[in-house]
DSSP file (Angstrom, degrees, kcal/mol; ACC not computed):
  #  RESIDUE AA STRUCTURE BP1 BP2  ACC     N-H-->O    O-->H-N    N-H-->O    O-->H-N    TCO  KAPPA ALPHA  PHI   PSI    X-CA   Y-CA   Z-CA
    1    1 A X     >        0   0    0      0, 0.0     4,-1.5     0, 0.0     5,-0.1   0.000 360.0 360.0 360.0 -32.1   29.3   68.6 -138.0
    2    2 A X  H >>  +     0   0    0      1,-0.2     3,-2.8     2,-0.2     4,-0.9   0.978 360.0  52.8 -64.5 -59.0   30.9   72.1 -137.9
    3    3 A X  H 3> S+     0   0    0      1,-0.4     4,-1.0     2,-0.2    -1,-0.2   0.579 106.4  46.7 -17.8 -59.5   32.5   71.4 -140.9
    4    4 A X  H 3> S+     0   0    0      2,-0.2     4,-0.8     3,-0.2    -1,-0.4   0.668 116.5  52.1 -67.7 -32.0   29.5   70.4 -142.9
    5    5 A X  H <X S+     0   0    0     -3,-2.8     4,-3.5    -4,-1.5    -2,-0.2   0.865 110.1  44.3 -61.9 -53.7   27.8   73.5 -141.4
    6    6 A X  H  X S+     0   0    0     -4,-0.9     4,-1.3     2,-0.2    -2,-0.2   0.629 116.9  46.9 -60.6 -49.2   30.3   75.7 -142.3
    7    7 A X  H  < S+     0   0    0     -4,-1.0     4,-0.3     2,-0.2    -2,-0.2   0.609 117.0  44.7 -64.1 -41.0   30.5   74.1 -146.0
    8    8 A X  H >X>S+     0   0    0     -4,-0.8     5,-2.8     2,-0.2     4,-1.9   0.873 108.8  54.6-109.0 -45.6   27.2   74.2 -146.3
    9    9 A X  H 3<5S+     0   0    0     -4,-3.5    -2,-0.2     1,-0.2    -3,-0.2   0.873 108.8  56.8 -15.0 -64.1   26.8   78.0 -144.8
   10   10 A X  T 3<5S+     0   0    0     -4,-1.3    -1,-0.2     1,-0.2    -2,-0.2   0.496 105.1  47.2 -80.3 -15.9   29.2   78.9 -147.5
   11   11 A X  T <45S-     0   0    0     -3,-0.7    -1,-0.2    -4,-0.3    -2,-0.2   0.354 113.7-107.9 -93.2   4.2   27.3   77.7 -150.2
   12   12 A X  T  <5 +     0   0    0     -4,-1.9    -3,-0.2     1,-0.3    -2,-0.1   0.584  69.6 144.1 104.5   9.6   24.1   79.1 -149.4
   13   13 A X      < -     0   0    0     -5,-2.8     2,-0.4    -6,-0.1    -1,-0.3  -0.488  44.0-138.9 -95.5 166.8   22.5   75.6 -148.2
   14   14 A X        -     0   0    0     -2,-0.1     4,-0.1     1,-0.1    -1,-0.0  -0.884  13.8-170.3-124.8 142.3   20.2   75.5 -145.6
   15   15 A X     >  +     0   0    0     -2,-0.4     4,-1.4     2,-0.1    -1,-0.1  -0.282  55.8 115.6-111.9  38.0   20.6   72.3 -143.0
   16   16 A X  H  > S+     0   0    0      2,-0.2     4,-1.5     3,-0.1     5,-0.2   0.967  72.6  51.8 -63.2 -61.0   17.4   73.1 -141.3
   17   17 A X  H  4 S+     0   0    0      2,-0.2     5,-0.4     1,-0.2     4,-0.3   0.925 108.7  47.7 -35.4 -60.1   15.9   69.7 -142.6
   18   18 A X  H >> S+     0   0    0      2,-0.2     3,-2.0     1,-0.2     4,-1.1   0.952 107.4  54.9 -76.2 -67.5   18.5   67.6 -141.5
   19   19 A X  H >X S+     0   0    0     -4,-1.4     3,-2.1     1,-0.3     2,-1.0   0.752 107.8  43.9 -30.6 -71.5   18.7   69.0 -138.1
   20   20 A X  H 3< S+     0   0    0     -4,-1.5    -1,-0.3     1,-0.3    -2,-0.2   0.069 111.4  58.7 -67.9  12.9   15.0   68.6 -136.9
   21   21 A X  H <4 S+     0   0    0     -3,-2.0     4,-0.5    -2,-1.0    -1,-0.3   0.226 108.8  43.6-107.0 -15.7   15.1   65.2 -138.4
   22   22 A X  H << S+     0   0    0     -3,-2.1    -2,-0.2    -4,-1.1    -3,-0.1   0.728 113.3  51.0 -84.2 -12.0   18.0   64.4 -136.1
   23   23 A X  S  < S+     0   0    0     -4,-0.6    -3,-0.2    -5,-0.1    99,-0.2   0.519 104.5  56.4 -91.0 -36.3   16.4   65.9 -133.2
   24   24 A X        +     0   0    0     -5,-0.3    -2,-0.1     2,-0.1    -4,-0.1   0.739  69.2 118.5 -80.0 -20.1   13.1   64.1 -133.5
   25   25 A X        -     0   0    0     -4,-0.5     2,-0.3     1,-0.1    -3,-0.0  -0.079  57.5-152.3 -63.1 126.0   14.4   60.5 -133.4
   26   26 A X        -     0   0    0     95,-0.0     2,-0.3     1,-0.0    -1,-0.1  -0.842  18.9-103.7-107.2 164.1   12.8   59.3 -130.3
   27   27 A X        -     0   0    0     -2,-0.3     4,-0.1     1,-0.1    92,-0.0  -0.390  49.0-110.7 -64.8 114.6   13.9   56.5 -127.8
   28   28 A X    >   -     0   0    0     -2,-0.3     3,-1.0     1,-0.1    -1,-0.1  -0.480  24.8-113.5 -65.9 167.7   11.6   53.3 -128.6
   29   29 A X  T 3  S+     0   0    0      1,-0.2    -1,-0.1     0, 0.0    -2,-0.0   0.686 112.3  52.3 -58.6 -39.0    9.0   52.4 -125.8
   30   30 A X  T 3  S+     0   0    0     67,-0.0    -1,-0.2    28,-0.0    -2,-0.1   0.184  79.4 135.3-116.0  13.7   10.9   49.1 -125.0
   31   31 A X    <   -     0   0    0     -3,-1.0    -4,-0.0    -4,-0.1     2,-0.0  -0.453  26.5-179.5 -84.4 167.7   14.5   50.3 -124.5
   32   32 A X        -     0   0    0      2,-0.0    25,-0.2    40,-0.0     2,-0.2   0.302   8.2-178.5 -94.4-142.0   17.1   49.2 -121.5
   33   33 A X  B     -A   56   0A   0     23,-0.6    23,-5.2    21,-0.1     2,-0.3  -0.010   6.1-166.0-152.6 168.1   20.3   50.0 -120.6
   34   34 A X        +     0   0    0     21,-0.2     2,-0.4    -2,-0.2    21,-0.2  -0.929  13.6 176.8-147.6 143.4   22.4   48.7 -117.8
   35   35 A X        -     0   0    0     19,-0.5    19,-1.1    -2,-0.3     2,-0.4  -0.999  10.0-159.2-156.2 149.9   25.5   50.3 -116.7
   36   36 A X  E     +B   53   0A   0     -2,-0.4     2,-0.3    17,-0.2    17,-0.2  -0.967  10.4 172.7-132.2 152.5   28.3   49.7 -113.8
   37   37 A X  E     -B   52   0A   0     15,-1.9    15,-0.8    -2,-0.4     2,-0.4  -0.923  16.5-153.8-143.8 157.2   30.8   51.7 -112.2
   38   38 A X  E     -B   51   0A   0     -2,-0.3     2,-0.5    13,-0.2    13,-0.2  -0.999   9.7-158.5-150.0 163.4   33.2   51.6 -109.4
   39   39 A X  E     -B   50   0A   0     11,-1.3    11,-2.8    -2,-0.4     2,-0.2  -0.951   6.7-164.7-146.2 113.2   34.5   54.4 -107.6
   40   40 A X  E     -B   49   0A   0     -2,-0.5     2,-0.3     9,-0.2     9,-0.3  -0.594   5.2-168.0-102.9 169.6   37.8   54.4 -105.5
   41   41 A X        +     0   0    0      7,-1.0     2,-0.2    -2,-0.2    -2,-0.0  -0.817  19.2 158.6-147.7 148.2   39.0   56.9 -102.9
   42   42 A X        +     0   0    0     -2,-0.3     2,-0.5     5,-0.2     4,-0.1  -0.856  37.5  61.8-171.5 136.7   42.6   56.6 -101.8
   43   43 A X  S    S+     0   0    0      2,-0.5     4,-0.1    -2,-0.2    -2,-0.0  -0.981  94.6  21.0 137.4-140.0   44.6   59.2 -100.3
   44   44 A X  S    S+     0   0    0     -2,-0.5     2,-0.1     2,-0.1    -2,-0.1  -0.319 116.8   8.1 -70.8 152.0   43.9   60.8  -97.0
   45   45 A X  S    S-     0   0    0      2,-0.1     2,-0.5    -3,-0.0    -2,-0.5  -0.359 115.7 -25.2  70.4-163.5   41.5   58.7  -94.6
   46   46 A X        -     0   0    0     -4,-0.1    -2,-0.1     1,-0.1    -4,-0.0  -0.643  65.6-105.4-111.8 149.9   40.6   55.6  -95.4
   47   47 A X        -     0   0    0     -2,-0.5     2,-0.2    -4,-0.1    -5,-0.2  -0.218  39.4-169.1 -63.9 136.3   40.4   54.0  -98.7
   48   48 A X        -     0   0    0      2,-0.0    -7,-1.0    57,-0.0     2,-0.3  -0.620   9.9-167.4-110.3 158.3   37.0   53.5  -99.9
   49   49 A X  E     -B   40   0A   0     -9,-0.3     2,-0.6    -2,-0.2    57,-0.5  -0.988   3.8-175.6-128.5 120.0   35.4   51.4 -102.9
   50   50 A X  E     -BC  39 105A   0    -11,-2.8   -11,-1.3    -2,-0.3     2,-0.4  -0.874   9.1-160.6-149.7 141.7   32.1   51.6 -104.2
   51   51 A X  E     -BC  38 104A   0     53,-2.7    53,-3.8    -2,-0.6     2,-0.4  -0.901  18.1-175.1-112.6 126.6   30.6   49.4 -106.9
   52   52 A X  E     -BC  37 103A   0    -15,-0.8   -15,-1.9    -2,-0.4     2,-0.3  -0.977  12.8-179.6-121.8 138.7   27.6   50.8 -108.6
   53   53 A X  E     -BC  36 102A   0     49,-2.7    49,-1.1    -2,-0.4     2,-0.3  -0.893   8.9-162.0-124.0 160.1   24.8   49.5 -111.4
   54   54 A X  E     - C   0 101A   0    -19,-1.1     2,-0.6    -2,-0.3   -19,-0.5  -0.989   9.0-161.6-145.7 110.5   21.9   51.2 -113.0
   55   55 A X  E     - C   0 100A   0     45,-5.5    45,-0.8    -2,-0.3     2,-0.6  -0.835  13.6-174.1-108.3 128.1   19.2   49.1 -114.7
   56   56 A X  E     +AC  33  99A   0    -23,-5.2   -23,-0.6    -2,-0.6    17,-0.3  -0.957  49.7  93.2-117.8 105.0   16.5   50.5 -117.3
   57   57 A X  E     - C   0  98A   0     41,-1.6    41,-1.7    -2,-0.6     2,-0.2  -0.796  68.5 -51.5-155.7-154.1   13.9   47.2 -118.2
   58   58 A X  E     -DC  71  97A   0     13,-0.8    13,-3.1    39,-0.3     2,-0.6  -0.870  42.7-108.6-105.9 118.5   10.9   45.6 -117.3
   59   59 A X  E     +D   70   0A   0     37,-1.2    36,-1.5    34,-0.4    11,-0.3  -0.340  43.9 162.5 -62.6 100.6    9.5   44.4 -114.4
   60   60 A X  E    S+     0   0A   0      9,-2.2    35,-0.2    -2,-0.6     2,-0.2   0.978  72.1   3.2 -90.3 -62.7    9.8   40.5 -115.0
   61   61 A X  E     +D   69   0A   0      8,-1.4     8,-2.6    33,-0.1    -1,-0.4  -0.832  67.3 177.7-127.3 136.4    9.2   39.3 -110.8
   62   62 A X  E     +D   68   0A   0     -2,-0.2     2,-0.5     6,-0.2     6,-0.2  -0.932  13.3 178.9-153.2 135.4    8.5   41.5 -108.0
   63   63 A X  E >>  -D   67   0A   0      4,-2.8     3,-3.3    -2,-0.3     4,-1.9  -0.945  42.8-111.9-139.7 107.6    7.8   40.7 -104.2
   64   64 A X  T 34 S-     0   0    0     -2,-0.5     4,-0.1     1,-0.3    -2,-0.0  -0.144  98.2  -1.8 -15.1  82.6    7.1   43.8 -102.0
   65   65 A X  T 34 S+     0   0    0     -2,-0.2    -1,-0.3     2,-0.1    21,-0.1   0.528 129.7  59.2 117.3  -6.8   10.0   44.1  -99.9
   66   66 A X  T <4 S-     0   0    0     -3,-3.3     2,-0.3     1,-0.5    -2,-0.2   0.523 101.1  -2.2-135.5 -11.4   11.9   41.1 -100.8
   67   67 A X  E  <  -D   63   0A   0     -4,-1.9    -4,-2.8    14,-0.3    -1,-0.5  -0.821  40.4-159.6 179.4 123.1   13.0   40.8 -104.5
   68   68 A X  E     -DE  62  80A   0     12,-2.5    12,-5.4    -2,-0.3     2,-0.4  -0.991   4.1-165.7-123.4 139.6   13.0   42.4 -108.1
   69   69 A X  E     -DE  61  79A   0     -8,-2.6    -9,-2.2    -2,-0.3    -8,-1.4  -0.992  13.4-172.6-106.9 106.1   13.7   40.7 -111.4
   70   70 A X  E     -DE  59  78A   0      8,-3.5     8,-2.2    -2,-0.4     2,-0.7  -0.950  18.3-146.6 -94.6 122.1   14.3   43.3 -114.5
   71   71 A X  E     +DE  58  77A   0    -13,-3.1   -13,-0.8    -2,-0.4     6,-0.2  -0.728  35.7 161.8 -94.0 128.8   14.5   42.0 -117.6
   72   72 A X  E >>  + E   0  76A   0      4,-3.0     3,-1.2    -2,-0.7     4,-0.6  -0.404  37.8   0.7-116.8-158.7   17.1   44.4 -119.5
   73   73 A X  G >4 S+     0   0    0    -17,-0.3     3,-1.4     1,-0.3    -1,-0.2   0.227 128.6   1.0  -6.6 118.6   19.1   44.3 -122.3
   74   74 A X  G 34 S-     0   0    0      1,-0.3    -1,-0.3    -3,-0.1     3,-0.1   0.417 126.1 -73.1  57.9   3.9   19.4   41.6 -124.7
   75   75 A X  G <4 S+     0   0    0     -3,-1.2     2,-0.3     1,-0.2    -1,-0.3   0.930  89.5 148.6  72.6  52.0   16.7   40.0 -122.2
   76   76 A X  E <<  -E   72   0A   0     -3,-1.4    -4,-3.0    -4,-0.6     2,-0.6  -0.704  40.1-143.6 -76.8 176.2   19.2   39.3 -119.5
   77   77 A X  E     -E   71   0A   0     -2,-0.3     2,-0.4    -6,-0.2    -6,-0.2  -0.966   9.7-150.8-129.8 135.6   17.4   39.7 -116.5
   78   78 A X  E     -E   70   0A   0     -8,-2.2    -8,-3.5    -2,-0.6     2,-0.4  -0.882   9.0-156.4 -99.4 135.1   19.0   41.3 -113.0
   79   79 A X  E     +E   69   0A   0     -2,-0.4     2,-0.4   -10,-0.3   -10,-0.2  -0.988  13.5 177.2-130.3 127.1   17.9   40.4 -110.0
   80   80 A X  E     -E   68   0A   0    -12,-5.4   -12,-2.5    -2,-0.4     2,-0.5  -0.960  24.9-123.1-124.2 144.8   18.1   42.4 -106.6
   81   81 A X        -     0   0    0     -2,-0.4     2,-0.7   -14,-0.2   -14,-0.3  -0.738  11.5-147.6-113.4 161.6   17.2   42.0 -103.3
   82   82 A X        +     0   0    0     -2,-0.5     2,-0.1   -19,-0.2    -1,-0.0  -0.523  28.2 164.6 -84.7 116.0   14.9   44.4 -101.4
   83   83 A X    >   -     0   0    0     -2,-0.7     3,-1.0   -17,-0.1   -16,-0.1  -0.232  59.5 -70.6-101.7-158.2   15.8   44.6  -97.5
   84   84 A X  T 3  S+     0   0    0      1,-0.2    -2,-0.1    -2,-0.1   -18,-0.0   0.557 124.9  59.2 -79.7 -22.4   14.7   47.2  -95.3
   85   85 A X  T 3  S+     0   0    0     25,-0.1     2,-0.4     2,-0.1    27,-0.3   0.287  76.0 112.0 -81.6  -9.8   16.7   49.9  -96.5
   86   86 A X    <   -     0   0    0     -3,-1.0     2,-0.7    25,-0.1    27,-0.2  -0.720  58.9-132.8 -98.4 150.6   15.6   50.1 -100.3
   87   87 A X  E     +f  113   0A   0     25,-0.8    27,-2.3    -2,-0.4     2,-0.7  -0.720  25.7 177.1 -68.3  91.0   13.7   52.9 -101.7
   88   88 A X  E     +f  114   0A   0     -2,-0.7    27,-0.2    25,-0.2     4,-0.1  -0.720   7.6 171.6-128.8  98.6   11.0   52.0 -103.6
   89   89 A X  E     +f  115   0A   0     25,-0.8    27,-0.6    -2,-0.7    -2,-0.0  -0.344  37.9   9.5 -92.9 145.9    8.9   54.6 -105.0
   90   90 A X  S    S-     0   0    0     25,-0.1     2,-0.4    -2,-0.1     0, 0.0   0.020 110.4 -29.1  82.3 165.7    5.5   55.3 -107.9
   91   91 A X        -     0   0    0     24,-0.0     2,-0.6    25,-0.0    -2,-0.1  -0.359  60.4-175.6 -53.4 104.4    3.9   52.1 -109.1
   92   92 A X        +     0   0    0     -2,-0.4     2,-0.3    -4,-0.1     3,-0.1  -0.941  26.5 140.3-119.7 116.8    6.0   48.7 -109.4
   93   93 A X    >   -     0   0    0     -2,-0.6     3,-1.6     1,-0.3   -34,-0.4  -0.929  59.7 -73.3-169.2 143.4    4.1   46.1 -110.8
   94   94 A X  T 3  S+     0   0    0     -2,-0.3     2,-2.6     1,-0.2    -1,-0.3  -0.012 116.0  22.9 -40.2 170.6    5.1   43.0 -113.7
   95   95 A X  T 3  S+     0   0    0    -36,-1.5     2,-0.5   -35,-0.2    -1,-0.2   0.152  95.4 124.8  47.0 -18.4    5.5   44.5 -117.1
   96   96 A X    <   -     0   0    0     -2,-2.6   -37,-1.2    -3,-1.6     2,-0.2  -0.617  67.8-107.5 -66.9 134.8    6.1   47.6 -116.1
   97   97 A X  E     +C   58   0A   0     -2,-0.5    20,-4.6   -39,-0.2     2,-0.3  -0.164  47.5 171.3 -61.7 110.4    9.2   50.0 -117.0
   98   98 A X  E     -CG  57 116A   0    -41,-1.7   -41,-1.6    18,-0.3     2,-0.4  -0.801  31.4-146.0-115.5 162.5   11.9   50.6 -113.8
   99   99 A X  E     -CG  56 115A   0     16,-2.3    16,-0.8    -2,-0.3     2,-0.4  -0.774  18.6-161.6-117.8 161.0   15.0   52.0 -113.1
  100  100 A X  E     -CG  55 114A   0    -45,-0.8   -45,-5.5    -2,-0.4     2,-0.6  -0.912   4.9-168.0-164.6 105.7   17.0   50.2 -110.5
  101  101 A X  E     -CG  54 113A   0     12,-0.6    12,-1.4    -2,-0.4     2,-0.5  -0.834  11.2-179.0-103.2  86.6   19.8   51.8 -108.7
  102  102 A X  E     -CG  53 112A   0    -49,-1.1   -49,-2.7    -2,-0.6     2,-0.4  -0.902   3.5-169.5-104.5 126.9   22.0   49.4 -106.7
  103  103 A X  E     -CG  52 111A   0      8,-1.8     8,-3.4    -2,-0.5     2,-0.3  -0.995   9.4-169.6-119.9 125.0   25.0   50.5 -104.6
  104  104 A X  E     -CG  51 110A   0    -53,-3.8   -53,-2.7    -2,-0.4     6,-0.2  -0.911   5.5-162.5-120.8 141.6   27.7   48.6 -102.9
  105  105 A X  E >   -C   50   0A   0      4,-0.9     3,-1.2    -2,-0.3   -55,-0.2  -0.560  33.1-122.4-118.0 157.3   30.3   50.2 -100.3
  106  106 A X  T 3  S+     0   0    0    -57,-0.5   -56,-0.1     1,-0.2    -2,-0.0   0.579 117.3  63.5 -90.5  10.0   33.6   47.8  -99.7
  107  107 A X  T 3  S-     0   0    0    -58,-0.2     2,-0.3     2,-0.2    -1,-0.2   0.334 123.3-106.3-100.4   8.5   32.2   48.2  -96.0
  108  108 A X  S <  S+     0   0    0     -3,-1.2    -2,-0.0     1,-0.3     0, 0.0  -0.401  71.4 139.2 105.5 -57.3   28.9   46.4  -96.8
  109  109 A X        -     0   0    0     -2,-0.3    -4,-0.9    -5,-0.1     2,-0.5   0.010  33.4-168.1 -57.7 132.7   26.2   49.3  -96.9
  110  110 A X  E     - G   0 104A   0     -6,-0.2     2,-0.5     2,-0.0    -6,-0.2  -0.947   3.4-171.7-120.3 100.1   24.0   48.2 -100.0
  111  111 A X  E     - G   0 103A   0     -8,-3.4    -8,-1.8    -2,-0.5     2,-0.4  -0.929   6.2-178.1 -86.9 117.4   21.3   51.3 -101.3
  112  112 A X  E     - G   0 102A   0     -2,-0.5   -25,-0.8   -27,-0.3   -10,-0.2  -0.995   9.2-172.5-128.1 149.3   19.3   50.1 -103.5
  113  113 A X  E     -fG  87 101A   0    -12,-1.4   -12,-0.6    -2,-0.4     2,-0.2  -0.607   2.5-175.2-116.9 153.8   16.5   52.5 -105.3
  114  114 A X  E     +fG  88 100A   0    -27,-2.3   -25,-0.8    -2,-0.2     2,-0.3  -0.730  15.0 162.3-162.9 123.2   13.7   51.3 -107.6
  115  115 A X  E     -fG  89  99A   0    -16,-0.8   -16,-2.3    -2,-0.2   -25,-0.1  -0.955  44.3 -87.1-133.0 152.6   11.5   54.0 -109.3
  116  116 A X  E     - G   0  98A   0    -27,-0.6     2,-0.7    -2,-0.3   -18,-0.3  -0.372  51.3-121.4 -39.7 122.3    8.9   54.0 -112.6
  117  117 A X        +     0   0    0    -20,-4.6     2,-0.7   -60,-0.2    -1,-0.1  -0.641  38.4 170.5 -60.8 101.2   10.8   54.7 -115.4
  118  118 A X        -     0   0    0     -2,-0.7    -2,-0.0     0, 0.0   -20,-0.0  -0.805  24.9-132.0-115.0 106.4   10.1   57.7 -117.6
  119  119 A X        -     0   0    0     -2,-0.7     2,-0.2     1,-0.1    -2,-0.0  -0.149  20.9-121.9 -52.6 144.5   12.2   59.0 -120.4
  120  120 A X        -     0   0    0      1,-0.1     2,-0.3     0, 0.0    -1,-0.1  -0.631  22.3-119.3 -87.4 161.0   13.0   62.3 -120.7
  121  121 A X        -     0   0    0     -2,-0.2     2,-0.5     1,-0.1    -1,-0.1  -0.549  29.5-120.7 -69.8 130.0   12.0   64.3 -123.9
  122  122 A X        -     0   0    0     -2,-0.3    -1,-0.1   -99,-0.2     2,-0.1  -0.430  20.2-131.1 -59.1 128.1   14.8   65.9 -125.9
  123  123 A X        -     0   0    0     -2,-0.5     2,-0.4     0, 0.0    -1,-0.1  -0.567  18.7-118.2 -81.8 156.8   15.0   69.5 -126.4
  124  124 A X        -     0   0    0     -2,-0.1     2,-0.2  -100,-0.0  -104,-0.0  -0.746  26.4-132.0 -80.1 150.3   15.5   71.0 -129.8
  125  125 A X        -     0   0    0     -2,-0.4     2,-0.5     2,-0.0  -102,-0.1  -0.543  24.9-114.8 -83.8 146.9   18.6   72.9 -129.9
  126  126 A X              0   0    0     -2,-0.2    -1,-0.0     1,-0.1     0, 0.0  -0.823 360.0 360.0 -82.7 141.4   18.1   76.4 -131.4
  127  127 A X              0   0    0     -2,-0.5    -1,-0.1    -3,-0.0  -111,-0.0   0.387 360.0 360.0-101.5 360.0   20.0   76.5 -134.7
């Protein structure tokens, strides 16, 4: 992109257009994503593991306290369950958009979060 800036700079063309039409692309209504991680410690103390996923869907199945179904990507659906320890915050209801934060420790302890989903807006960059 510098390169094309720079090219286009030097010939006197203005890439105003093209930015703010690259800037504006919004996120559709009905995206997901799912993502996983794991996270080692080794080295002094004792070695740790911790397996984490983050789900952006749709509320498929939901029982207060006991169980959520998200339907994400490609329409799989994830399913976690809710014990006494998860954090479940804002309005969770079918058909609505959630994020779902699940964490596993190699020692057991399971966090799991579940909040309304809201995208954030992109800022414009100043040119």
């Amino acid at each position: 992109m510098k390169r094309i800036v720079a090219i286009a700079a030097a010939a006197g063309l203005s890439l105003a257009g093209v930015v703010v039409a690259q800037t504006k692309q919004a996120t559709p209504a009905t995206s997901t994503m799912e993502s996983e991680s794991t996270m080692k410690h080794t080295g002094p103390g004792p070695n740790t593991k911790e397996k984490s996923q983050l789900v952006v869907g749709v509320v498929k199945e939901y029982d207060a306290g006991k169980k959520i179904v998200v339907t994400g990507p490609k329409n799989k659906d994830y399913s976690f369950d809710l014990d006494a320890n998860a954090g479940v915050t804002g309005d969770i209801a079918v058909g609505k958009k959630v994020k779902v934060t699940y964490t596993k420790s190699n020692d057991g302890t399971k966090v799991t979060t579940v909040a309304p989903y809201v995208a954030k807006k992109k800022t414009k960059k100043a040119a």
